[in-house]
C-alpha positions as CSV (number, residue, x, y, z in Angstrom):
1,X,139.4,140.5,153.9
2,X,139.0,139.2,157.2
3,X,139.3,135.7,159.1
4,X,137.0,134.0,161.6
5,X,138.4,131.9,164.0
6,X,138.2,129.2,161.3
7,X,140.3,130.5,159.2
8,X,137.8,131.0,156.6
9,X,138.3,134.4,154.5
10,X,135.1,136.7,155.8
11,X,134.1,138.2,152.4
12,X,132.4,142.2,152.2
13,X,128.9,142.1,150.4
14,X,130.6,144.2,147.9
15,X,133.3,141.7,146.9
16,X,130.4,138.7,146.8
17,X,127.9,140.9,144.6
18,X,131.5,141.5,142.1
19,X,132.2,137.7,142.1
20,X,128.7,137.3,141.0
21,X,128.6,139.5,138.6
22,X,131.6,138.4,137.1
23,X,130.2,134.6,136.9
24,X,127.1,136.2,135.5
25,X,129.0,137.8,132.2
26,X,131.2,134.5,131.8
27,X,128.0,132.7,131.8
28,X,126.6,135.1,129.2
29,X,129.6,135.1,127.3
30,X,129.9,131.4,127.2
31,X,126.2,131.2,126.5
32,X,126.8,133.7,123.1
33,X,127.5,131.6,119.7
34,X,130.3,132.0,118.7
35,X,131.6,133.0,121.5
36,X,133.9,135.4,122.3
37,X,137.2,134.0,123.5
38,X,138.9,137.7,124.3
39,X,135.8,138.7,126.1
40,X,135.6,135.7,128.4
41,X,139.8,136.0,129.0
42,X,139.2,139.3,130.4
43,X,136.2,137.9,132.0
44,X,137.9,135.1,133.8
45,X,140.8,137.5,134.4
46,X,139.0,140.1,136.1
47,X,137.1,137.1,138.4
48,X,140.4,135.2,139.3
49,X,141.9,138.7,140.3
50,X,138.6,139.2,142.6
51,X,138.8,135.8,143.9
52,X,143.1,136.1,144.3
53,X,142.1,138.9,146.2
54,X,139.9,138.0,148.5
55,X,142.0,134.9,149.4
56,X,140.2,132.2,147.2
57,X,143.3,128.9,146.4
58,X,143.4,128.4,142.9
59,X,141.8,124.8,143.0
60,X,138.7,126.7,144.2
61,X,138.7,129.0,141.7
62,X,139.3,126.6,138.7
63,X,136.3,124.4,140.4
64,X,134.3,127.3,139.9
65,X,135.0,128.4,136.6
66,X,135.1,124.4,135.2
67,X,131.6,124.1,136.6
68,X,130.2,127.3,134.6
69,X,132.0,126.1,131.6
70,X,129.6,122.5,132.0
71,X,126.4,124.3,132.9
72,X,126.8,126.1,129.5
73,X,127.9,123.7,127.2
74,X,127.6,120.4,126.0
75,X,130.1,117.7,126.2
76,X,132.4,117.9,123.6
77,X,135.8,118.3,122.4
78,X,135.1,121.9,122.1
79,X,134.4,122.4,125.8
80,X,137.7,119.8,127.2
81,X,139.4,122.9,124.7
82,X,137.9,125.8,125.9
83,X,138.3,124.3,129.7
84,X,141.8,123.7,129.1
85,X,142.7,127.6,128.0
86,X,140.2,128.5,131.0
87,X,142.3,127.4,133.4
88,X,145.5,128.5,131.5
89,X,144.0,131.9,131.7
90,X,143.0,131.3,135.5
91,X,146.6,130.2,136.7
92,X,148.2,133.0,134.2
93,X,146.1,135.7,136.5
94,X,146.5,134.4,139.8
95,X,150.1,133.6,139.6
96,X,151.0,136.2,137.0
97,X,151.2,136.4,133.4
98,X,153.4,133.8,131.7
99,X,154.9,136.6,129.5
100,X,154.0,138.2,125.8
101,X,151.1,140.1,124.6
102,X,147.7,137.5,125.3
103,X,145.8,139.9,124.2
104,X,147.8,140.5,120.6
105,X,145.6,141.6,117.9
106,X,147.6,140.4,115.3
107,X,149.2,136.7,116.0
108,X,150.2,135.9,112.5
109,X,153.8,133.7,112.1
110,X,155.0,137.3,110.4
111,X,154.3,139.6,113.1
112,X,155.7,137.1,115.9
113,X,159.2,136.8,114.0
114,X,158.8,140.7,113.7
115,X,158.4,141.3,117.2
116,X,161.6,139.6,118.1
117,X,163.4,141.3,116.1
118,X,164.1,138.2,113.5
């Protein structure tokens, strides 16, 4: 990652071509019915830590992922839901996860009171 005299971050083809890919399989993922909310968290995960990386704020990042969430799906209630735990996931990733298991299997009320020892 490199400046120009701008200040701008000077991005490697590589790092571009993985950005796009990764937009390409949350597109594809959000395009799927139903789709497949651990798949596009690890999705979004892996993109915010490419974009973190490379020096991209956060705004930017959520501007981005916001405006592949409308170019795939209708305005509903569904999509103001799925935007909202979007950019839960986003600021989780960039900033660092919030703490627990987000990717637990097995969320029931049991297995929560189990795992803290209740």
């Amino acid at each position: 990652m490199n400046n120009n005299r701008n200040g701008a971050v000077l991005r490697s083809v590589e790092d571009l071509a993985d950005a796009k890919d990764l937009r390409a399989v949350i597109s594809a993922v959000l395009a799927s019915a139903p789709i497949d909310e651990r798949a596009l968290r690890c999705a979004v995960w892996s993109f915010v830590g490419v974009e973190r990386r490379a020096g991209v704020p956060p705004a930017l990042i959520i501007t981005r992922l916001t405006s592949l969430i409308d170019d795939k799906m209708a305005p509903t209630a569904m999509r103001l839901s799925l935007t909202r735990r979007v950019i839960l996931w986003c600021v989780e990733e960039y900033f660092g996860h919030l703490g627990g298991d987000a990717l637990a299997i097995d969320s029931s009320p049991n297995a929560t009171a189990s795992a803290l020892g209740v």
